[in-house]
DRENRO-844233 format. One record per atom (N, C-alpha, C): residue number from 1; residue in three letters; y, z, x. Coordinates in steps of 0.2 Angstrom, whole numbers, plus 5000, padded with zeros to 4 digits. Atoms other than C-alpha are relative to their C-alpha. Last residue first. Layout:
N
<NUM ALA <Y Z X>>;
...
! end
This chain:
211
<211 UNK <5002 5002 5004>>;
<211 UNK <5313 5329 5304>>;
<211 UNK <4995 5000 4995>>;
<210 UNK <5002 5006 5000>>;
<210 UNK <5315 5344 5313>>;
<210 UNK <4999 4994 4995>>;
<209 UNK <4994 5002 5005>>;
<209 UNK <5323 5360 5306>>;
<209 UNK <4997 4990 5003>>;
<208 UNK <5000 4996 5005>>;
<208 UNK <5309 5374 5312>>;
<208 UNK <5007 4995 4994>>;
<207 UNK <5007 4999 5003>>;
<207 UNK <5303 5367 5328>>;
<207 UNK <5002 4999 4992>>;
<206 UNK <5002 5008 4997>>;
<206 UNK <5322 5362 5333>>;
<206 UNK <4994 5002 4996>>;
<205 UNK <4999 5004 5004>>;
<205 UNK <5326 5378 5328>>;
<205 UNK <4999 4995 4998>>;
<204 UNK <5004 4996 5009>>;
<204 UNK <5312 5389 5336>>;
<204 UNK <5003 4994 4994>>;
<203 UNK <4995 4999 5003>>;
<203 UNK <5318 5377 5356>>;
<203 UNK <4996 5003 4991>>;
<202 UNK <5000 4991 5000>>;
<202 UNK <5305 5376 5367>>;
<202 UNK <5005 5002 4994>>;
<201 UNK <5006 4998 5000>>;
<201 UNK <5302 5357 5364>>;
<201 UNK <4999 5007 5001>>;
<200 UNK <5000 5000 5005>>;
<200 UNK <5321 5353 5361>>;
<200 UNK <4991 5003 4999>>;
<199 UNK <5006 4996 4998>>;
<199 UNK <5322 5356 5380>>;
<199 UNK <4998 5000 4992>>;
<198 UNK <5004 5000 4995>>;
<198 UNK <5332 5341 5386>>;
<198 UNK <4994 5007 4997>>;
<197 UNK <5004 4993 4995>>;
<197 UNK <5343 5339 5372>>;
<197 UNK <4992 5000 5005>>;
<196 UNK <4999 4999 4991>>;
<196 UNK <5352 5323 5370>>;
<196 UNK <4996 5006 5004>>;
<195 UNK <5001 5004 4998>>;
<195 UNK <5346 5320 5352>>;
<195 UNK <4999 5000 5008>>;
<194 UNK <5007 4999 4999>>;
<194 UNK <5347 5339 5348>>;
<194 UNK <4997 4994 5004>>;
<193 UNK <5002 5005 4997>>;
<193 UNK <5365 5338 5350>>;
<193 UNK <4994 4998 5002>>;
<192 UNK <5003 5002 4995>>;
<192 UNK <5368 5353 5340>>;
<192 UNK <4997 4993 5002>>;
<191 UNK <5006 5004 5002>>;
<191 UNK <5382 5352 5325>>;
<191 UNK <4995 4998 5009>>;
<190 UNK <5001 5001 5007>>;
<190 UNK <5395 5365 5321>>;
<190 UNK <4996 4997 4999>>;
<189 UNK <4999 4994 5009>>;
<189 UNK <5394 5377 5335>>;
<189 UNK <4996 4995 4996>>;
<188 UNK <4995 4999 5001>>;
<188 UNK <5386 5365 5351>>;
<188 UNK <4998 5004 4991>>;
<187 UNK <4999 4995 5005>>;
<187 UNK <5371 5367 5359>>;
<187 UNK <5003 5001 4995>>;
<186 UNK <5003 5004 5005>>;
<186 UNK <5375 5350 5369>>;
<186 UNK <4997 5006 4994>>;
<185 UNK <5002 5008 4998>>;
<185 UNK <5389 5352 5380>>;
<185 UNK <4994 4997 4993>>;
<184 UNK <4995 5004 5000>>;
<184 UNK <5395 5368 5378>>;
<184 UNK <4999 4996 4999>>;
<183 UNK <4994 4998 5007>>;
<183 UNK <5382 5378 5373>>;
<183 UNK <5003 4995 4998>>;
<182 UNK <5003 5004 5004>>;
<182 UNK <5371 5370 5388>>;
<182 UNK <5003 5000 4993>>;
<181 UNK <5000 5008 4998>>;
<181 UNK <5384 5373 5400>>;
<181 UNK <4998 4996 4993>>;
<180 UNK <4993 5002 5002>>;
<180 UNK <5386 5391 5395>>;
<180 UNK <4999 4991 5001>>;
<179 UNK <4998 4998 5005>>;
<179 UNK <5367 5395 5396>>;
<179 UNK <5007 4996 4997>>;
<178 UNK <5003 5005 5006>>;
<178 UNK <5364 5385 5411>>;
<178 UNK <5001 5002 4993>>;
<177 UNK <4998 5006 4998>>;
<177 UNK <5376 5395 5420>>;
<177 UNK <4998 4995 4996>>;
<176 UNK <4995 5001 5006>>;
<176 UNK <5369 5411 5411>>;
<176 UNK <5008 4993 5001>>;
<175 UNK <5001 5002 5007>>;
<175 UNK <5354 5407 5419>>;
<175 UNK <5006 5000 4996>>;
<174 UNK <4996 5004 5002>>;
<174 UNK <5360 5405 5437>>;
<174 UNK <4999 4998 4994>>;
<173 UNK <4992 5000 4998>>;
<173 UNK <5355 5422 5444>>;
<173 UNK <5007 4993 4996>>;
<172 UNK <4996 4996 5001>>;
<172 UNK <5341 5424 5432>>;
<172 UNK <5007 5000 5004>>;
<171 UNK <4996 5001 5001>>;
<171 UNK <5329 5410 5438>>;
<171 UNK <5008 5005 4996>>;
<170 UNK <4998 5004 4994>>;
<170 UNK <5318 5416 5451>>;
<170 UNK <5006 4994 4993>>;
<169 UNK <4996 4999 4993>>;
<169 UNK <5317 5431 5440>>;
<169 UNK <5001 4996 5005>>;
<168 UNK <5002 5002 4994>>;
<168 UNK <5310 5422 5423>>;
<168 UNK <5004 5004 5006>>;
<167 UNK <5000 5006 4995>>;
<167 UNK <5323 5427 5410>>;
<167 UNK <4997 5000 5006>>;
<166 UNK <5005 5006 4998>>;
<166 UNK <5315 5437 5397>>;
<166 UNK <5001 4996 5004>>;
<165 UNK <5005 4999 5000>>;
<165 UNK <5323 5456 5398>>;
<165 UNK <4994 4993 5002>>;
<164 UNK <5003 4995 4990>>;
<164 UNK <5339 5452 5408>>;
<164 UNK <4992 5001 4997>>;
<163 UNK <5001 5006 4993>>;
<163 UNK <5341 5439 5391>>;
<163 UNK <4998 5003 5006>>;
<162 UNK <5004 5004 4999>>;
<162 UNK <5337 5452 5380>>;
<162 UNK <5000 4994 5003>>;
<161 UNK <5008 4996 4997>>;
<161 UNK <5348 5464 5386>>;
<161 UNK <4994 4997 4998>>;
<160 UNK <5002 5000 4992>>;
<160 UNK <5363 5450 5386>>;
<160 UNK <4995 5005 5001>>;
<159 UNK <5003 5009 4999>>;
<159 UNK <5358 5446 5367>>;
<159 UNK <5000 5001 5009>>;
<158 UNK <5008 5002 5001>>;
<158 UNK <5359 5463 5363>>;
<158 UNK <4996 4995 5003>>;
<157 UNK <5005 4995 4996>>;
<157 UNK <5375 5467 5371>>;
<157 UNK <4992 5000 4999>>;
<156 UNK <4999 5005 4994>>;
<156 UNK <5384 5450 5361>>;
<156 UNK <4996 5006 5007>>;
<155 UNK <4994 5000 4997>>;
<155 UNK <5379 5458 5346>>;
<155 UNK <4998 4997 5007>>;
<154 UNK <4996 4999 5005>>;
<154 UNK <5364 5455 5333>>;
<154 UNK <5007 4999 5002>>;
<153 UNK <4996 4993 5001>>;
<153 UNK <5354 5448 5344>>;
<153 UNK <5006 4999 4997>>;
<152 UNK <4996 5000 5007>>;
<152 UNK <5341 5433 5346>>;
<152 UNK <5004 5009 5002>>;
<151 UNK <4997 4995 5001>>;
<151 UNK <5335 5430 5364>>;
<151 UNK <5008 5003 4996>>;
<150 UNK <4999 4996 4992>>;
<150 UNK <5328 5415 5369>>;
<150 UNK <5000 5005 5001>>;
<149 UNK <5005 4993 4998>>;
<149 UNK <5324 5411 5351>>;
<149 UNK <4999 5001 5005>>;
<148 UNK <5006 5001 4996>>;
<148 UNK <5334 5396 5352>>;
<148 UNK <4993 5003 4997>>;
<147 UNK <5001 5007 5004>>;
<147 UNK <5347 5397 5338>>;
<147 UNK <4995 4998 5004>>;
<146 UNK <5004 4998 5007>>;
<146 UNK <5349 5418 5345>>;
<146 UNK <4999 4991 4996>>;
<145 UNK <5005 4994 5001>>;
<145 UNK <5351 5414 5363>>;
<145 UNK <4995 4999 4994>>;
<144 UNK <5005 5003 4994>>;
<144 UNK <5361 5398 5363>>;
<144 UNK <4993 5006 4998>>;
<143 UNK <5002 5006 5005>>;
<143 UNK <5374 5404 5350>>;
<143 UNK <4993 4999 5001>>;
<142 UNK <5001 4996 5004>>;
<142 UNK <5378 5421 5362>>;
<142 UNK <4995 4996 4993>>;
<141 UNK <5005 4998 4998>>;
<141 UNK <5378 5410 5376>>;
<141 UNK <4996 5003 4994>>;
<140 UNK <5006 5003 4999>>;
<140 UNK <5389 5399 5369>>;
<140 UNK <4993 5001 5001>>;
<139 UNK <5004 5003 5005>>;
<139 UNK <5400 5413 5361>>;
<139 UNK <4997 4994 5003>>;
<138 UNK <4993 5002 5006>>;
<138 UNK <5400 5423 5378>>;
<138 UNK <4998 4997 4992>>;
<137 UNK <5005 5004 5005>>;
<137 UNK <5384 5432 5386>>;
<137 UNK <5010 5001 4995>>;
<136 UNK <4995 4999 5006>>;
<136 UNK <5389 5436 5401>>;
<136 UNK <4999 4996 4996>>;
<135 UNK <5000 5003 5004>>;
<135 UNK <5372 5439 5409>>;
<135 UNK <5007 5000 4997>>;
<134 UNK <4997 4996 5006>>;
<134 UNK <5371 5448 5427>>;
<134 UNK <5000 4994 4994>>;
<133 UNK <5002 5003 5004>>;
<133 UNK <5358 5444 5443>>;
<133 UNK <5002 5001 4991>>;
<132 UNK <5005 4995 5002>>;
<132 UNK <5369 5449 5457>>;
<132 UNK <4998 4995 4991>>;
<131 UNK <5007 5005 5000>>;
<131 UNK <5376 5433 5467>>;
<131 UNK <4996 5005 4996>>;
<130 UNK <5002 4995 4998>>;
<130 UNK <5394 5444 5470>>;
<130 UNK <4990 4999 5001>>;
<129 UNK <5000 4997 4992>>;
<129 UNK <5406 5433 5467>>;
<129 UNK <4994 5004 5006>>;
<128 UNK <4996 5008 4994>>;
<128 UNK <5399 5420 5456>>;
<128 UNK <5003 5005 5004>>;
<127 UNK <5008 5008 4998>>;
<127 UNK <5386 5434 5445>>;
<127 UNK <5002 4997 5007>>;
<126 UNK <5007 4997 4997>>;
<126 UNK <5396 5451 5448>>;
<126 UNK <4995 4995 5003>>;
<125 UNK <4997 5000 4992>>;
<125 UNK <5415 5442 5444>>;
<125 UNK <4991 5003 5001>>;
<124 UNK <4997 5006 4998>>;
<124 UNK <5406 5436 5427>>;
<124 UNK <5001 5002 5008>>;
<123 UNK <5004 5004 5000>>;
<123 UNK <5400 5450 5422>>;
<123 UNK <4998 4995 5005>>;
<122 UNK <5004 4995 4995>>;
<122 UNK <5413 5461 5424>>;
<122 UNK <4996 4995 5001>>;
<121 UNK <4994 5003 4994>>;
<121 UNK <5423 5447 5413>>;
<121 UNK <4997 5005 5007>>;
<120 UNK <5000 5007 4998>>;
<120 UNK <5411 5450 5401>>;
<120 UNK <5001 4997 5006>>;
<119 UNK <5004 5000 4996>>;
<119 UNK <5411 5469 5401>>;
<119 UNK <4998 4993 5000>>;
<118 UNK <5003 4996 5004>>;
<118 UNK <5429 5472 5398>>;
<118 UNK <4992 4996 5002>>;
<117 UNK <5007 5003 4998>>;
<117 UNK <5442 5466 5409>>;
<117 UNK <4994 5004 4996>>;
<116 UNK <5001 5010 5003>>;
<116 UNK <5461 5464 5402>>;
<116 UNK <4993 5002 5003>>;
<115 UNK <4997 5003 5006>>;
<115 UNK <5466 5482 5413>>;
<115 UNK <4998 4992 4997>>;
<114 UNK <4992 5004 4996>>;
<114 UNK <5455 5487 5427>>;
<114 UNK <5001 4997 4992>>;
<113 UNK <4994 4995 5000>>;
<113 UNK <5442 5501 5422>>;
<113 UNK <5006 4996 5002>>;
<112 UNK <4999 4998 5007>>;
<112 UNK <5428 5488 5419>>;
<112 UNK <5006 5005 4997>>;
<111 UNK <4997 5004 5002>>;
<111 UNK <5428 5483 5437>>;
<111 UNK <5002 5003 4993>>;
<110 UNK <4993 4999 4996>>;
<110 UNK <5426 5501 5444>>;
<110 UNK <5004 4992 4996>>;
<109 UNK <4995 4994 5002>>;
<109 UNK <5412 5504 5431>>;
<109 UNK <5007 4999 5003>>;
<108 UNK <4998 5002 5006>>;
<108 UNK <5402 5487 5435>>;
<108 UNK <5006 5006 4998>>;
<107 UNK <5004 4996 5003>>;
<107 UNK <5402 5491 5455>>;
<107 UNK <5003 4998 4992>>;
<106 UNK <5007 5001 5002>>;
<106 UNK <5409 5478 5467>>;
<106 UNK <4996 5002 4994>>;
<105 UNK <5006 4998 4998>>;
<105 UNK <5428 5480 5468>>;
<105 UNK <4993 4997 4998>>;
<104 UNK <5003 4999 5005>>;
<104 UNK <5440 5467 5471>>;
<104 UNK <4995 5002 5000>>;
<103 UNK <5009 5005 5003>>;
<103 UNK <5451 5470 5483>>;
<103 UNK <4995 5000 4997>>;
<102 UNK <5000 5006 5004>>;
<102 UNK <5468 5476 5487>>;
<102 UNK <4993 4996 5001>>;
<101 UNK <4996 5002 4995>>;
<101 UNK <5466 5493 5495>>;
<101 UNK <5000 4990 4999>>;
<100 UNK <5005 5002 4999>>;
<100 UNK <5455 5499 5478>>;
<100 UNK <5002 4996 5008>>;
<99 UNK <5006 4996 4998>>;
<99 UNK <5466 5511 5473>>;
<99 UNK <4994 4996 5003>>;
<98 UNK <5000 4993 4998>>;
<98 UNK <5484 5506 5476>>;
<98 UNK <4994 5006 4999>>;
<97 UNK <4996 4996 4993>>;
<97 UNK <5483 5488 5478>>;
<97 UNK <4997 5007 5001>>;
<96 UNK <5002 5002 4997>>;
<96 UNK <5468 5485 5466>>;
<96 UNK <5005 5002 5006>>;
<95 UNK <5009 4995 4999>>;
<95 UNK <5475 5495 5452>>;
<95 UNK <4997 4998 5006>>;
<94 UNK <4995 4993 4995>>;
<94 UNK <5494 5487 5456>>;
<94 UNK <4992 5004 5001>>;
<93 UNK <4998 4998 4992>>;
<93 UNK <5484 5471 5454>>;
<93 UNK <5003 5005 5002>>;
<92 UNK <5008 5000 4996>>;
<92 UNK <5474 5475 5436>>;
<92 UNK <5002 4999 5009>>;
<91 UNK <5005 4994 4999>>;
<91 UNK <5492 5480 5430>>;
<91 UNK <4992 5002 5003>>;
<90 UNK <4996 4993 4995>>;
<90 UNK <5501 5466 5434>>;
<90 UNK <4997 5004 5001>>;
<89 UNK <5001 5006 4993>>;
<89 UNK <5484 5453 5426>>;
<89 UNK <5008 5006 5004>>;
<88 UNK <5007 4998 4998>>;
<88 UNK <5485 5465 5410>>;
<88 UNK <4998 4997 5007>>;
<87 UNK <5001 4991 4999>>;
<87 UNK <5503 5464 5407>>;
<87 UNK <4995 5002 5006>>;
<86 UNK <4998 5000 4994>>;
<86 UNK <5500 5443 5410>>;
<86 UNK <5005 5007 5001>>;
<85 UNK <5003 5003 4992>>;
<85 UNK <5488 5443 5400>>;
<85 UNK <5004 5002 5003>>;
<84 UNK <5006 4996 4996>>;
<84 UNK <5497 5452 5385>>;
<84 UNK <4995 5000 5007>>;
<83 UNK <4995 4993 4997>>;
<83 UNK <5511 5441 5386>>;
<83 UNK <4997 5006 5001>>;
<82 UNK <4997 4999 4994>>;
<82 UNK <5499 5425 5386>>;
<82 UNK <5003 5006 5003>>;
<81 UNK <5000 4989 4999>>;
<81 UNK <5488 5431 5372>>;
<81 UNK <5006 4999 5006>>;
<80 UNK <4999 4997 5006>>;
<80 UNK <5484 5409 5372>>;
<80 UNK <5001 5009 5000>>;
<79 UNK <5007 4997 5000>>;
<79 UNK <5486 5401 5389>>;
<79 UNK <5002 5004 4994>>;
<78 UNK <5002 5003 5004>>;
<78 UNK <5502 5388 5389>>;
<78 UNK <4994 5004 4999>>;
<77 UNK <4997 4999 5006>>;
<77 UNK <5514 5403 5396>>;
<77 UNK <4995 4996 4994>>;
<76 UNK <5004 5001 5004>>;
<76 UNK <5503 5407 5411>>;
<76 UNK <5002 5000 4991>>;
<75 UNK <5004 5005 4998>>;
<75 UNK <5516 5403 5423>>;
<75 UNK <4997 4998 4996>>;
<74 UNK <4997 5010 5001>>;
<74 UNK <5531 5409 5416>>;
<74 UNK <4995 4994 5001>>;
<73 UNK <4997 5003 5007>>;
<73 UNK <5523 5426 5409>>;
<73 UNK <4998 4990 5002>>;
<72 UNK <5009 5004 5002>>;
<72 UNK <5514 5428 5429>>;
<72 UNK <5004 4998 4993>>;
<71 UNK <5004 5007 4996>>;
<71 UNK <5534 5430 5431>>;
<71 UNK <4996 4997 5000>>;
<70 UNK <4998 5006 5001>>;
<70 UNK <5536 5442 5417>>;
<70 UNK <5000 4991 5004>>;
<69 UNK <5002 5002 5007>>;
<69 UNK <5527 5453 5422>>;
<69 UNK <5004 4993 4999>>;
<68 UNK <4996 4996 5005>>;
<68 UNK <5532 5454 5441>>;
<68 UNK <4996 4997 4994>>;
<67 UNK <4997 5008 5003>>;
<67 UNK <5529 5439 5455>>;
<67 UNK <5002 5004 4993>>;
<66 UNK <4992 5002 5001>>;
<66 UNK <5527 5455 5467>>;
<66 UNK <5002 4994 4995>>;
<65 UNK <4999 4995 4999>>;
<65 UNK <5512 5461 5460>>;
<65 UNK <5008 5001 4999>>;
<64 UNK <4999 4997 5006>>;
<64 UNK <5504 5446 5461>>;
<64 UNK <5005 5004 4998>>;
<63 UNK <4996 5006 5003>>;
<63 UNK <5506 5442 5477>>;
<63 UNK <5003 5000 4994>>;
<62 UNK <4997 5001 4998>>;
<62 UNK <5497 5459 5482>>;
<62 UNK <5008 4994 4996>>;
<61 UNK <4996 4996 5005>>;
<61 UNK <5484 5456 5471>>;
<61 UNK <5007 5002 5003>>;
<60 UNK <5001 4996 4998>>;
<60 UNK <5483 5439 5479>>;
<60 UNK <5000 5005 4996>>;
<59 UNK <5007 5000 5002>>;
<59 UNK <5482 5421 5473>>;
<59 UNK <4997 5008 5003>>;
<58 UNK <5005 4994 4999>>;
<58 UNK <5501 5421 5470>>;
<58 UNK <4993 5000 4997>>;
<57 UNK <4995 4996 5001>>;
<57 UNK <5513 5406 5471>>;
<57 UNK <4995 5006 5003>>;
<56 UNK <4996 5000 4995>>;
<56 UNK <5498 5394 5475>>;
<56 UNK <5006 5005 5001>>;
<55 UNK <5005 4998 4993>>;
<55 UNK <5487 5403 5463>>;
<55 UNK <5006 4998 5005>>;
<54 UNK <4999 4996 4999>>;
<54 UNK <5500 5399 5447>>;
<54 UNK <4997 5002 5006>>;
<53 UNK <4994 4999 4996>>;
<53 UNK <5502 5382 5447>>;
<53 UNK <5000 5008 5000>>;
<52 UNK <4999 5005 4994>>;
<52 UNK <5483 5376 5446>>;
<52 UNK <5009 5002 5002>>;
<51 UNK <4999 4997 4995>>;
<51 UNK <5482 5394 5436>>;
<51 UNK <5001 4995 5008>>;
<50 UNK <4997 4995 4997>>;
<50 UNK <5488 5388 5421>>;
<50 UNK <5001 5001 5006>>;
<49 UNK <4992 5003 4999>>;
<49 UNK <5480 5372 5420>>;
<49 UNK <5005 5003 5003>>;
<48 UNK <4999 5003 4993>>;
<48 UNK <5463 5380 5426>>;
<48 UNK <5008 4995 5000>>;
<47 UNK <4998 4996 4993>>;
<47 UNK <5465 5391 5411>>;
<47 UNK <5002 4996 5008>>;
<46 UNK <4993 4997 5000>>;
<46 UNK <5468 5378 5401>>;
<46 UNK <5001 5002 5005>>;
<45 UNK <4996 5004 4998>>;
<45 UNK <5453 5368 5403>>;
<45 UNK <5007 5002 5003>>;
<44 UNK <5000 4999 4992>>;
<44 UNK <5443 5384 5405>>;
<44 UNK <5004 4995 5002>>;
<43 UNK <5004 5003 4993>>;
<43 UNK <5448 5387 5388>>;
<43 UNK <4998 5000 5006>>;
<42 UNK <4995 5004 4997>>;
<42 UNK <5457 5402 5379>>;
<42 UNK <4993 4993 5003>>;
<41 UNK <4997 5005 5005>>;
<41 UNK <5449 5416 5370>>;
<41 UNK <5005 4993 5002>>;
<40 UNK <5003 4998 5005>>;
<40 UNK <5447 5426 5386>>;
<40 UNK <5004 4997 4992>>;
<39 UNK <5004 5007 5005>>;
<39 UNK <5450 5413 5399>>;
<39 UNK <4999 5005 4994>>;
<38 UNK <4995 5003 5007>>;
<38 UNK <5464 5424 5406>>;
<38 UNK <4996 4996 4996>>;
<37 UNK <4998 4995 5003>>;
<37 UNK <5452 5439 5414>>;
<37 UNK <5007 4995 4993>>;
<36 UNK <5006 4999 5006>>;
<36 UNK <5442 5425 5419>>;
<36 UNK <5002 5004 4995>>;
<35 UNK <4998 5006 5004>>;
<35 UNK <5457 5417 5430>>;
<35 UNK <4993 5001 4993>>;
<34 UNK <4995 5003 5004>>;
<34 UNK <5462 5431 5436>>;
<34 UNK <4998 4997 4998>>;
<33 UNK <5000 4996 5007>>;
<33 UNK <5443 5437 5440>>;
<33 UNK <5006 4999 4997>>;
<32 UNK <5004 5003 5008>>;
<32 UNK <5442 5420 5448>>;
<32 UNK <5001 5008 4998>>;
<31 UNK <4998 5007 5003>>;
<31 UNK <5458 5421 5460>>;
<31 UNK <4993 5000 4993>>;
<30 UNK <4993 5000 5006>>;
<30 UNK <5454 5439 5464>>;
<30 UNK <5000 4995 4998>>;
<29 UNK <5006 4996 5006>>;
<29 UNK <5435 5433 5472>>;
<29 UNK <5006 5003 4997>>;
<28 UNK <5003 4994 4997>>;
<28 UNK <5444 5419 5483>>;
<28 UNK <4997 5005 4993>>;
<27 UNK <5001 5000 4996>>;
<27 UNK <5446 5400 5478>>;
<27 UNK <4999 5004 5006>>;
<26 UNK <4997 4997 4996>>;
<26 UNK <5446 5398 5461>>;
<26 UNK <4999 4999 5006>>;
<25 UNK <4998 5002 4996>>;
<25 UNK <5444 5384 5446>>;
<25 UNK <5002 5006 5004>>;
<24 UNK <4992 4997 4994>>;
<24 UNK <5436 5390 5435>>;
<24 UNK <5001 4998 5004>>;
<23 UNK <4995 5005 5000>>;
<23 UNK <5420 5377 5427>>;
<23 UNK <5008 5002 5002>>;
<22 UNK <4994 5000 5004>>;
<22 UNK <5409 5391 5434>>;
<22 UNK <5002 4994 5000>>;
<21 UNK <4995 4993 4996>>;
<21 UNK <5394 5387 5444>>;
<21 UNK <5005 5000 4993>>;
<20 UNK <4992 5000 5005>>;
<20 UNK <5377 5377 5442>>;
<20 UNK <5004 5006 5002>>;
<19 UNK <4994 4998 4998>>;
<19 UNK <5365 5371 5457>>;
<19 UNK <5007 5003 4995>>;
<18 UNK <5004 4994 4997>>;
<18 UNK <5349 5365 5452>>;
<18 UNK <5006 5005 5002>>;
<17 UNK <4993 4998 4997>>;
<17 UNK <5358 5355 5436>>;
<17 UNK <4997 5005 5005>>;
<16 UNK <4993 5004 5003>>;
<16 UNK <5344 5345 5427>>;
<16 UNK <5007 4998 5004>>;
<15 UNK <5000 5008 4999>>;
<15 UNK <5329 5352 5436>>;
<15 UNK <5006 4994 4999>>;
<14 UNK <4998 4999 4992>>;
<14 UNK <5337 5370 5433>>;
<14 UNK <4998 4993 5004>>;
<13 UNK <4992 4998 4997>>;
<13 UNK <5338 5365 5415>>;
<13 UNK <5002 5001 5007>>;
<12 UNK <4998 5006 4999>>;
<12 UNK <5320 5361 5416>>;
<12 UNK <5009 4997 4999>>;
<11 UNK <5001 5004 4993>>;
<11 UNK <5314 5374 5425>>;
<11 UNK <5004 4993 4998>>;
<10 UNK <4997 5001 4994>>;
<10 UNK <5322 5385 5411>>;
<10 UNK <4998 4995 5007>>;
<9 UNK <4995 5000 5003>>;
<9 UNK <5315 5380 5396>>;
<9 UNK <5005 5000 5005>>;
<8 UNK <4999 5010 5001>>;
<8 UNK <5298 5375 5403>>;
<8 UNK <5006 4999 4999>>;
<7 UNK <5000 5004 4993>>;
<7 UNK <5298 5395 5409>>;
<7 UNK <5002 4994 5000>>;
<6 UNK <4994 4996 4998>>;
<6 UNK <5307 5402 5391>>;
<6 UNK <4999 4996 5009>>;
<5 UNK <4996 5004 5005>>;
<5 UNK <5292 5390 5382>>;
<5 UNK <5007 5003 5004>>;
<4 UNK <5002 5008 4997>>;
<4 UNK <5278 5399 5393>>;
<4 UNK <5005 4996 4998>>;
<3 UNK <4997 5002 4992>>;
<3 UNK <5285 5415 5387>>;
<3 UNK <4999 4993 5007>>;
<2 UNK <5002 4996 4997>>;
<2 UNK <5288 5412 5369>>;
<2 UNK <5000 5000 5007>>;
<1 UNK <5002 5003 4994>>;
<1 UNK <5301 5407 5360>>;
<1 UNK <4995 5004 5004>>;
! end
């Protein structure tokens, strides 16, 4: 894809959807990293099933804390890894209580040192919390990229270094929004929705598998 074809690509996604966001369900900046840190292999449907009864209990780290291991368990039992999550969700609030004064830090390093969060999930709290221009590049992203030619890569680090290298600066903060949606919805694994696709004109595969 070249760079004319990476502009038309995105403006017209951004014409689409000028405003996209998480499909999580949160409504402080802990709430979405718990609930990012529990999408891992998991839906979004889920999660937000999950956490529609879990948040009112505890949307805090504090809250957390005290609901104990096994408590978050009860909540988040239908979420897939659940007894590891909900280790890794205790011990990312005690980390917050006792060194961060309960609240999510800002800097990739500090997030990345909290149990369950790896650089995804950093990612992520950086873009929707924090408006910086990060890439988490999951498997839709990851699909999208390399069956584009937006930015093909071998691993899910390469693909987010070429994406920070080619995406437009007046779109970057909401690409990997567009990214995920489009996976989702019409990129999809086992057979792309080329019919419905808005950008098939940019697109290498589409060129390259056409009628």
């Amino acid at each position: 894809m070249d760079d004319q074809a990476v502009e038309r690509f995105f403006a017209t996604l951004r014409a689409a959807n000028p405003q996209p966001t998480t499909e999580l369900e949160f409504t402080n900046v802990f709430e979405l990293l718990a609930a990012v840190l529990l999408s891992a292999q998991s839906t979004d449907v889920g999660v937000n099933k999950a956490t529609r009864r879990l948040f009112p209990v505890a949307n805090t780290p504090q809250r957390m804390l005290a609901l104990g291991i096994d408590g978050i368990a009860g909540y988040i039992r239908s979420v897939g890894l659940y007894p590891t999550k909900a280790k890794n969700l205790w011990n990312t609030s005690r980390i917050l209580v006792e060194q961060h004064g309960g609240r999510v830090p800002r800097s990739r390093e500090a997030l990345e040192a909290l149990p369950g969060v790896g650089r995804k999930t950093a990612n992520v709290v950086l873009n929707v919390a924090f408006g910086e221009p990060t890439m988490a590049v999951d498997t839709h992203i990851f699909r999208v990229g390399n069956r584009t030619g937006l930015a093909p890569g071998r691993t899910p680090l390469e693909v987010e270094q070429g994406l920070l290298r080619r995406v437009p600066a007046p779109y970057r903060v909401d690409a990997h929004h567009w990214l995920i949606l489009h996976g989702r919805y019409v990129c999809q694994a086992r057979r792309p929705l080329c019919e419905r696709c808005s950008v098939t004109d940019c697109c290498d595969w589409f060129q390259s598998n056409r009628p």
